[in-house]
C-alpha positions as CSV (number, residue, x, y, z in Angstrom):
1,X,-10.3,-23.4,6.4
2,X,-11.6,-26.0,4.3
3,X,-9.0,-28.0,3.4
4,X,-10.2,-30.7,1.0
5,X,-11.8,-28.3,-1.6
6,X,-11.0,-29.0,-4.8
7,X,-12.1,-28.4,-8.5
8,X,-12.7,-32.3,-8.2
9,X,-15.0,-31.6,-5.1
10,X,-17.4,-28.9,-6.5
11,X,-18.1,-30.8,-9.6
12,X,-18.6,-33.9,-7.8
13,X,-21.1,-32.4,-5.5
14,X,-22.6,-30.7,-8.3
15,X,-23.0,-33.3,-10.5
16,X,-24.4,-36.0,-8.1
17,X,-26.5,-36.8,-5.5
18,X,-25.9,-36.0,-2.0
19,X,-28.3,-38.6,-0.7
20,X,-26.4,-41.7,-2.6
21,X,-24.0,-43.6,-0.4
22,X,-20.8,-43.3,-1.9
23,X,-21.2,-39.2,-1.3
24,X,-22.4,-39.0,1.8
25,X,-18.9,-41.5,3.0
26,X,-17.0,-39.0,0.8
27,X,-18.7,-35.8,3.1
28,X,-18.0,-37.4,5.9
29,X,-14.4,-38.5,5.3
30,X,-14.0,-35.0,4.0
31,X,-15.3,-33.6,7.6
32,X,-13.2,-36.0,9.5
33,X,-10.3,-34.6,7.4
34,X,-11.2,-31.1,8.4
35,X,-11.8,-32.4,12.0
36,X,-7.9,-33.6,12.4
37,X,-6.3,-30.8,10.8
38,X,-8.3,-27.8,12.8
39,X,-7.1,-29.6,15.5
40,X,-3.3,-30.2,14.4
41,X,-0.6,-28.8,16.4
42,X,1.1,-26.9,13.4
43,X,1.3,-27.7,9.9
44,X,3.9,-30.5,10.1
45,X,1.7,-32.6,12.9
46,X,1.0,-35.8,11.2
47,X,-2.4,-35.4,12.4
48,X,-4.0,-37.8,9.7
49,X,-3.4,-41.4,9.1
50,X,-2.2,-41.8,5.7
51,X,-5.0,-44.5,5.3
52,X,-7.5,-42.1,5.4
53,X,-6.2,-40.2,3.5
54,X,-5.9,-42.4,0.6
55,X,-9.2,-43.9,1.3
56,X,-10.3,-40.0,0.9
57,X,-8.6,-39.7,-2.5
58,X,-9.4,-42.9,-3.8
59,X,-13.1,-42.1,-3.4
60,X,-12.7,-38.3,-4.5
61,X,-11.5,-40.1,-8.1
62,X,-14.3,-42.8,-8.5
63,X,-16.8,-39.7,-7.7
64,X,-15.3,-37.5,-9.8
65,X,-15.0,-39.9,-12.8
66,X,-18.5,-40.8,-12.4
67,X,-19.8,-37.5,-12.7
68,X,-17.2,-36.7,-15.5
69,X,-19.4,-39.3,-17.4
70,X,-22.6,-38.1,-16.1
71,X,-21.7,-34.6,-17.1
72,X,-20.9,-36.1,-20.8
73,X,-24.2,-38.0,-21.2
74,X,-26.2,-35.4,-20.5
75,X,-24.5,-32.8,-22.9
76,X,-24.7,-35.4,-25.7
């Protein structure tokens, strides 16, 4: 189960490149993510640090708001 898709996700990987830095941190944040919880004992384990977690969601916002914008200048 993938548990950090999102809206936010899919238009972020649409919109940008996979090879720039700041996405390929956000992929791999996003598989360490999936990594903890497939192996969580039930769905109360506090499997994840909550520092990752907010790294993940800080980054997910930057990423998205960036391609908010480039999605914006290229329709104008």
């Amino acid at each position: 189960m993938d548990y950090t898709k999102s809206v936010k996700k899919e238009i972020i990987l649409s919109s940008l490149s996979h090879f720039e830095p700041e996405i390929q941190q956000y992929l791999s944040l996003s598989d360490e993510i999936q990594h903890l919880m497939s192996n969580a004992v039930d769905e109360n384990d506090p499997c994840i640090p909550i520092e990752l977690i907010a790294e993940f969601m800080m980054l997910q916002e930057e990423l998205y708001q960036k391609a908010a914008k480039k999605n914006k200048e290229e329709a104008n």
